[in-house]
Structures are given as structure tokens and as C-alpha cells.
C-alpha positions in Angstrom: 14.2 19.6 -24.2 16.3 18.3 -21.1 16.6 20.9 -18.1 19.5 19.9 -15.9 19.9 21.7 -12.7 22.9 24.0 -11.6 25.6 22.5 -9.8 25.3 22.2 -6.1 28.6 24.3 -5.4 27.0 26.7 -3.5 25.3 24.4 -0.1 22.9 25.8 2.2 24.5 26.9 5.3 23.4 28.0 8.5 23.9 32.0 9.1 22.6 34.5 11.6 20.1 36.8 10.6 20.2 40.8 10.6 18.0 40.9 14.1 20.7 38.2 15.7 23.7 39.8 14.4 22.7 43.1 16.1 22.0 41.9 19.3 25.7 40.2 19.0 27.1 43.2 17.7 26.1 45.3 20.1 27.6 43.7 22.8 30.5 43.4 20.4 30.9 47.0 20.7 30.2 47.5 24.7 33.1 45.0 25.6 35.8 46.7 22.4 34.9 49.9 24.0 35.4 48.4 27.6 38.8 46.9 26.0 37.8 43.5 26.7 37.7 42.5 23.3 39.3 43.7 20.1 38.5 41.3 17.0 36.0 38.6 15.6 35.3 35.8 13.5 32.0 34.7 12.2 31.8 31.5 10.5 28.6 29.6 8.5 28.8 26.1 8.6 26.3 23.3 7.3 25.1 23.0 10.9 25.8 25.6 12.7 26.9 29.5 12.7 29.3 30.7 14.8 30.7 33.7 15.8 34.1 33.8 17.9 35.5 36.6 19.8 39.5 37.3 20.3 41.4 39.4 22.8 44.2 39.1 20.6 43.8 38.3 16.7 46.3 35.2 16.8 44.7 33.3 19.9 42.1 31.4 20.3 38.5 32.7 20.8 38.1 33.8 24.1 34.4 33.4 23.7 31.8 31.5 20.6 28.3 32.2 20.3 26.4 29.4 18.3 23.1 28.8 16.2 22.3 25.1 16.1 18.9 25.6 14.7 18.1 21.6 15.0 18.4 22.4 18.8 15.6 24.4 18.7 12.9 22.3 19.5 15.1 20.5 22.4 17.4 23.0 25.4 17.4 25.8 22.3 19.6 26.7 19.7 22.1 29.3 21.1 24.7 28.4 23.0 28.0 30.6 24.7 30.6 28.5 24.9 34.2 29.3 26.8 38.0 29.5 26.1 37.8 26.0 27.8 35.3 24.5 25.6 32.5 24.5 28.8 29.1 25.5 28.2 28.5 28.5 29.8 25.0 29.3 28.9 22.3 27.5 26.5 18.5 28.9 25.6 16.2 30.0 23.3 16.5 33.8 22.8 19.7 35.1 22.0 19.3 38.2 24.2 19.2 36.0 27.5 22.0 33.5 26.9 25.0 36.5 26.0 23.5 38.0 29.2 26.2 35.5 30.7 28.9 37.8 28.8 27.0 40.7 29.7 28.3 40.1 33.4 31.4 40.5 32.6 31.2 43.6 31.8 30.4 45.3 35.0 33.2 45.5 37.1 33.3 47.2 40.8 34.5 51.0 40.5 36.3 52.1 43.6 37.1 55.9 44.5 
């Protein structure tokens, strides 16, 4: 009997997991209740996920978190990257590098 394998339609792609998409999620919701930010886009690729964040749903993303995993043995595999296209913070645990966006957040309150 000849076995022949499925058809490669469905390729592995790169995704964050449940633990990384509830860090991002959470600050997700700090800044949307700030009103900072109000929609996203998450998007798995075959080497990298990324998720983009909008002020405004037809701009461009003000903000993208991504997961390079074959970074992760080199400057780490998360990366926040600007309107601009800079680099704005690179590492190894997701927690530290959106602390960047974190920062952003606080703002000087004066009576």
C-alpha cells in the first residue's frame, strides 16, 4: 500500500503563545483605557509574529511588537519597533522590552 502525505497547504508559522499574548494584551488594554490606543493587528508569518498597534484603524501602526525566534540565541527575539521603522527596544523577555511603551503611559498630572 502507498501512503502519500497531506498537502503542505497549511506551513508552520511563527505565533505568540497564550503567556506572550497576555503580557501584550494587557498593556493593550492600559493604553485603550488611557486613550492612547484604540485597534490592533496581529499577524503570523513564516518568520516572525507580529503584532501592530493603531491610533486610528486606517494608519499605519503606531507601534509593532515582534517574535523573531532565530534571534533568540543572538540580542533576543522581541523587538518594539516605531512609527518610523527605529528600533526602539530589543531583548529577551517580553515583559522588559514593552517596558519602553510602558513609559509612555505615565504622563505628569498637574493640579
Amino acid at each position: 500500500m502507498n501512503m502519500q502525505s497531506p498537502p503542505r497547504s497549511i506551513e508552520s508559522r511563527i505565533s505568540f503563545d497564550r503567556r506572550e499574548l497576555g503580557v501584550i494584551l494587557s498593556l493593550y488594554g492600559r493604553m485603550v483605557a488611557a486613550g492612547e490606543w484604540r485597534d490592533y493587528g496581529i499577524s503570523c508569518l513564516r518568520d516572525a509574529a507580529i503584532f501592530s498597534v493603531f491610533r486610528r484603524t486606517a494608519e499605519n501602526p503606531l507601534y509593532r511588537i515582534e517574535k523573531h525566534p532565530h534571534l533568540r540565541n543572538r540580542q533576543g527575539m522581541y523587538v518594539v519597533i516605531g512609527m518610523d521603522g527605529q528600533i526602539l527596544k530589543r531583548g529577551h523577555d517580553l515583559a522588559q522590552v514593552l517596558k519602553v511603551l510602558e513609559r509612555r503611559l505615565l504622563r505628569v498630572i498637574t493640579p
